[in-house]
N, C-alpha and C positions, 0 to 999 in steps of 0.2 A: 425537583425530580423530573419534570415535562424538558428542561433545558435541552439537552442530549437528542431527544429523542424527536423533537420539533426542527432542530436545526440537522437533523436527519433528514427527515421527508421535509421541511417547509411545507408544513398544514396549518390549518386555523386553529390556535390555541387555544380557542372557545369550545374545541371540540375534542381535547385533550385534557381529561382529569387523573394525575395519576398521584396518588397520594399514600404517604408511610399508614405498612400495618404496625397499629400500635404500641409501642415499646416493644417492640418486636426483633428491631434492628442490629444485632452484636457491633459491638465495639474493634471486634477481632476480623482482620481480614481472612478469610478462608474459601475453599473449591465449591461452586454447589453447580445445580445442573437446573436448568429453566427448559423443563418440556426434557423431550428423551435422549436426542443429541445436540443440547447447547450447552455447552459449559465457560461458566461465567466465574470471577474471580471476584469477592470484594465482604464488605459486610454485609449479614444477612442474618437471620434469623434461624438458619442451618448452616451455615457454613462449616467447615471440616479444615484441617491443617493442608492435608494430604490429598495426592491424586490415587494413591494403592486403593482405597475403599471403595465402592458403589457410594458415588457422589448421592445426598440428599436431592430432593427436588423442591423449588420454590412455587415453583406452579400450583404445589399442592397446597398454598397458602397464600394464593392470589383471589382472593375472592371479589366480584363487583359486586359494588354497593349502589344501586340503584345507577347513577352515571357514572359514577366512580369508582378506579380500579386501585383497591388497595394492594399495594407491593411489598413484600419483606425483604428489600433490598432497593438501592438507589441505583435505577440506570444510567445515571449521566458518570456517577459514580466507578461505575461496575465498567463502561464505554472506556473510561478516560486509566483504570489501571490496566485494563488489555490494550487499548492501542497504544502506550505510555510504556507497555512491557513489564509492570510494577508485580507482578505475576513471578519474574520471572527472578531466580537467587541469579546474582549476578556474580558466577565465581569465574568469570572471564576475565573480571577484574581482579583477581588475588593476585599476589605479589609472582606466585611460580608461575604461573600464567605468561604474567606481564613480561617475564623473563624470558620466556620462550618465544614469546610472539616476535620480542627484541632482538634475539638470535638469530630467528629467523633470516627479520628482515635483511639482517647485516648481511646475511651470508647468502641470501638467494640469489644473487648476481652470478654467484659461482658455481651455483647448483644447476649440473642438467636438469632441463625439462621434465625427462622420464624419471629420475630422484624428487624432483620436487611433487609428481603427481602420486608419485607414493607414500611421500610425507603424507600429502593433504587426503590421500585415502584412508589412513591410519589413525588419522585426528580427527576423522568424521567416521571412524567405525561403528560406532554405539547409535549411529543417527536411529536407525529403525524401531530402537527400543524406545522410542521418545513417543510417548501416546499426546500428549499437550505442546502446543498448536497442533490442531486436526492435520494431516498430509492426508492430500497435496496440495488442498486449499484448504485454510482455514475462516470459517466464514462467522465464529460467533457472534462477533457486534452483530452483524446483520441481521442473521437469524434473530438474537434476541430483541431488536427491535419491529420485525415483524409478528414477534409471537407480541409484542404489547400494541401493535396495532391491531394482532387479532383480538384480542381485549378490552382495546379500544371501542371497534366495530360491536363486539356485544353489548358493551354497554350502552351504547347509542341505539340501542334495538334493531344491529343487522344493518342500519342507513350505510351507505359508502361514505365512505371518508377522502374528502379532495385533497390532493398535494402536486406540489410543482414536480415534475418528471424530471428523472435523473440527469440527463443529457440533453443538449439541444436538439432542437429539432425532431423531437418525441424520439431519439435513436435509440437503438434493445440494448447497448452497450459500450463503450469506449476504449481504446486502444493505442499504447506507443511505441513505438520502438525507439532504443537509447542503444548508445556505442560508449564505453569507457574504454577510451584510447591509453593503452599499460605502457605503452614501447617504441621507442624512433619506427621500432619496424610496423607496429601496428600505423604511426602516423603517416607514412606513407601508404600507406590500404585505404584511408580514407577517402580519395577520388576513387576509387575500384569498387567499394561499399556506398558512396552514392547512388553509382550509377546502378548496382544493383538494385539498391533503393525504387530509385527510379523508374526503373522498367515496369516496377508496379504502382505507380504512382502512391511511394509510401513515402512521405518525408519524415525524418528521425534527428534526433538531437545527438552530439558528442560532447561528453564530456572530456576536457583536457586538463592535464595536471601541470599546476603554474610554475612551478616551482621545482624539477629533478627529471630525469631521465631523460628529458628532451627538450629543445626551446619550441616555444610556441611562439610564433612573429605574429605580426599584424595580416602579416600575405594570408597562412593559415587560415586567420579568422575571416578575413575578407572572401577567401575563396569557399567555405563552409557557407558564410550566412548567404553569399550572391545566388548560391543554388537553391536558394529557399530553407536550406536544414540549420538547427538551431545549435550555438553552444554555448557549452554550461560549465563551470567550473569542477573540477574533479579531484578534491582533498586538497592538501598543501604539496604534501612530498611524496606521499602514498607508501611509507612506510611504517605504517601500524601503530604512529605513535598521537595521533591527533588526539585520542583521549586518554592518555597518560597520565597528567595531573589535571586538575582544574585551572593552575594558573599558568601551564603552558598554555593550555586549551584557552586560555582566556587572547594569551601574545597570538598563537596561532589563527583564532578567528579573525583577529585584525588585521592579521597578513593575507585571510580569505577575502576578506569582505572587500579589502582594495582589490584584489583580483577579479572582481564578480565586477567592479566598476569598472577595471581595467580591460578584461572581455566583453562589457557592455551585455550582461547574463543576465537571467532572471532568476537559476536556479543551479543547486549545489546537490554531487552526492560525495560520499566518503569512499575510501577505498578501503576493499574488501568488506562493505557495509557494517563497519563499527560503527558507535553509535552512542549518547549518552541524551538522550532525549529532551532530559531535565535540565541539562546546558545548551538548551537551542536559544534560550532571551540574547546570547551574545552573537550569533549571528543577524547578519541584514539583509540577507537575499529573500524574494518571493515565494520561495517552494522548495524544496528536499526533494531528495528518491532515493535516500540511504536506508529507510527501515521496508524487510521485507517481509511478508504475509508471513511465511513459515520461515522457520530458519535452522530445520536440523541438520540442511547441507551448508552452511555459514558459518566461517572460525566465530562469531559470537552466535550465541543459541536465542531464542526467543521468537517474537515475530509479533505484529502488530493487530494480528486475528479481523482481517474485515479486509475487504474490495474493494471498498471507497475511501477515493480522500478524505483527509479529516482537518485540523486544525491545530496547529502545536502553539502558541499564543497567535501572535500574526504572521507566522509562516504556513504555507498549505504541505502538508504531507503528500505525498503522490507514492503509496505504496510499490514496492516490487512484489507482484504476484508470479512471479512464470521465474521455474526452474532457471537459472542461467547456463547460457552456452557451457561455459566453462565446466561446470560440474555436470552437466548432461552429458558432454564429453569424454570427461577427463575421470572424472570421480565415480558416477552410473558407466562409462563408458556404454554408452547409446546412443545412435546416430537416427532414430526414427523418431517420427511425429507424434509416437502414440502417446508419451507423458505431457506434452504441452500441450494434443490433443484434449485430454481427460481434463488437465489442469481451465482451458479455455472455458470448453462445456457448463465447468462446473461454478464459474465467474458469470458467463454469459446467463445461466440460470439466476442468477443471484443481479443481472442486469449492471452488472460493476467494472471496473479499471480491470484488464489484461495490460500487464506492465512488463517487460524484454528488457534485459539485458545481453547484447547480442556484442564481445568485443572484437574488433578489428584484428587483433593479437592472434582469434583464436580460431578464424575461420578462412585462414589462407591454404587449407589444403583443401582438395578436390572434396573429398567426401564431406569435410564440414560444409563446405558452401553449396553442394549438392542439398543436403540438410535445411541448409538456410533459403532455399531456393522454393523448397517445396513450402518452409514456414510461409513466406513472403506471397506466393500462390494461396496458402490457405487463407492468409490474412484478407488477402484481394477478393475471394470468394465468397468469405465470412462479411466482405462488407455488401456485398452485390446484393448477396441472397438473405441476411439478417438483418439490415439496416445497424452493421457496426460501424462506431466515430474514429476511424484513426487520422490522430490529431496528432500535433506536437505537446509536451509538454506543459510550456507556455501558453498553448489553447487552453489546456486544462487546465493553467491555474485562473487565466482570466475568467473562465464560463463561472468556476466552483465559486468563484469571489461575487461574483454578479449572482449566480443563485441563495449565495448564504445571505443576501442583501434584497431579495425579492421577499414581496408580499402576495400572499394569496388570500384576496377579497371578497367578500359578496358587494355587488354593485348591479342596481339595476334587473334584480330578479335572474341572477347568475354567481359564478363564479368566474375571478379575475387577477392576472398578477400583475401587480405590477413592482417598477425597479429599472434599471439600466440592463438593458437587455431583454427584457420582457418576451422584447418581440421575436425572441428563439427561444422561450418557454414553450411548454405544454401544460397544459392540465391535467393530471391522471386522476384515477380511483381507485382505491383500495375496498375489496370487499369480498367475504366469505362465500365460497361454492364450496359445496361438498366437505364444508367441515374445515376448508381450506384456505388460505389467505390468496388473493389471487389482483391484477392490477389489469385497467383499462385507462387507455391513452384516450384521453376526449380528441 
């Protein structure tokens, strides 16, 4: 049960007792709610089918037991069906679906622009009726691991509880920006989106699609990585069909995986963020950024419910949390800061990944890149005045790897981590004011 929850914070397992209420636990996966607004998915001791009802609450059968906090439900559990999406009915996948997705693709070459954003408004109409994933962040893992560190804390009688701090360099939070290049025309915007870049000293990764709409030469690549900015592999063909079947998906990853070598990458996303979780053992690249936090603006619905990277066997997940361009645009038709604004806030409180997808395709008129101009200002500001990490990708897979691999020790009348990399840890504490779960950077 402590698995999940330790390799969350990287704390002293000595000081983490979280053990099953007794036969308590259903067999049936179902909805319940941990505390007022956290809702969690899995077996428990109330769980329910359904999201229609006022969710049960598990809290109210969390009792500690001297240091020990007994739970009617298994966190690491409850962790790995939300960010796994296990949650979610997956009739994206049914046949008329799969049909349509097919059509689509076939014929989107011939469809104007202004046709195709009215498809994609009309297939995301119902979004707002969608109460599960929270919009506009959805933050359950997280919360629900704070609420068992505040549990924690009580049963240690109130002591703080030590863990390795989320990001290097004690930073409040971490930040990317990614370009998924759709179109010869988008690939030529990428010198112009540089240099944007640039101006604010933000460097960003491109993903590029190996295999259709465009060639990708070696020049390309060479000119992207010479200016410091990273790329990453971008589907196969990007036409809707990478998880079709299992044994395409199987041919298909093999034709990725050379391509990840072939770009010299470290990390892969999918196009139009499809996604099948539970067939990531066949890919071989480092890191993902195909599953995103919420997903009721995304032809597949779901979302991974947490800010933080995670772990999908030995690949690192690096969520999409931040509305994307395209649908900010195109679908809200919205050209102000105030949703990425809200959506940032409410990450940055949470001390988590702010993750962009910003494509080159979709920001070559005046007003979009006016848009993108102030983001790119905000980001620069937000890092001045908060101490935010905007990193490449690749930073974050390497930091997240070297943290999941750090120890944090008592040595010598202290606390201590060590690992590969230590030496841009921090040490934090977790500890209750006011009722409240609350963190201090030593």
């Amino acid at each position: 049960m402590n698995q999940a929850f330790i390799r969350y914070f990287r704390c002293p397992e000595k000081l983490v007792k979280l053990e099953p209420l007794s036969n308590e636990i259903q067999a049936k996966r179902g909805y319940f709610k941990f505390g007022p607004d956290i809702t969690c998915y899995g077996q428990s001791a109330v769980s329910i089918e359904g999201l229609t009802a006022p969710l049960p609450d598990a809290l109210n059968l969390s009792p500690l037991d001297g240091d020990v906090c007994r739970l009617p439900f298994n966190p690491s559990e409850v962790a790995d069906n939300l960010r796994f999406e296990r949650y979610e009915n997956r009739i994206e996948f049914s046949r008329w679906k799969r049909a349509i997705r097919a059509s689509y693709y076939a014929l989107r070459p011939a469809f104007p622009v202004a046709f195709r954003r009215h498809l994609q408004r009309y297939w995301l109409k119902d979004w707002q009726k969608r109460t599960f994933p929270h919009w506009p962040v959805d933050r359950s893992v997280d919360q629900m691991f704070e609420k068992i560190m505040h549990l924690t804390i009580q049963s240690q009688a109130g002591l703080e509880v030590p863990f390795i701090w989320f990001w290097p360099e004690g930073r409040s939070g971490c930040a990317i920006m990614t370009h998924d290049v759709e179109s010869a025309a988008g690939l030529q915007f990428v010198s112009r989106l540089m240099d944007m870049n640039d101006s604010f000293s933000i460097k960003s990764s491109f993903q590029l699609i190996p295999n259709a709409r465009y060639l990708v030469t070696p020049q390309i690549l060479d000119l992207i990585r010479a200016r410091g900015f990273e790329v990453n592999v971008h589907d196969l063909k990007h036409d809707g069909q990478l998880y079709e079947s299992y044994d395409k998906f199987k041919q298909s990853a093999k034709e990725i995986n050379a391509f990840v070598d072939q770009f010299k990458s470290g990390g892969f996303r999918s196009g139009a963020l499809y996604r099948n979780q539970d067939w990531y053992g066949e890919f071989q690249f480092a890191y993902d950024m195909s599953v995103p936090n919420v997903a009721h603006l995304d032809p597949q619905r779901g979302g991974c419910c947490t800010v933080m990277p995670y772990f999908i066997g030995n690949i690192l997940e690096i969520p999409v949390t931040m509305t994307q361009d395209h649908t900010l645009f195109n679908v809200l038709e919205n050209y102000s800061l105030d949703l990425w604004q809200e959506q940032m806030n409410l990450i940055m409180k949470q001390h988590g990944l702010i993750s962009f997808i910003i494509h080159p395709d979709y920001i070559q008129t005046r007003r979009s890149q006016d848009t993108y101009i102030q983001l790119l200002s905000h980001l620069s500001e937000t890092r001045e005045q908060k101490g935010l990490w905007i990193a490449l990708p690749g930073e974050v897979n390497t930091w997240w790897r070297q943290r999941d691999n750090m120890q944090i020790i008592w040595k010598h009348g202290g606390w201590t981590i060590e690992g590969a990399g230590s030496e841009r840890a921090t040490i934090a504490y977790a500890a209750i004011k006011n009722n409240t779960l609350s963190y201090r950077i030593a």
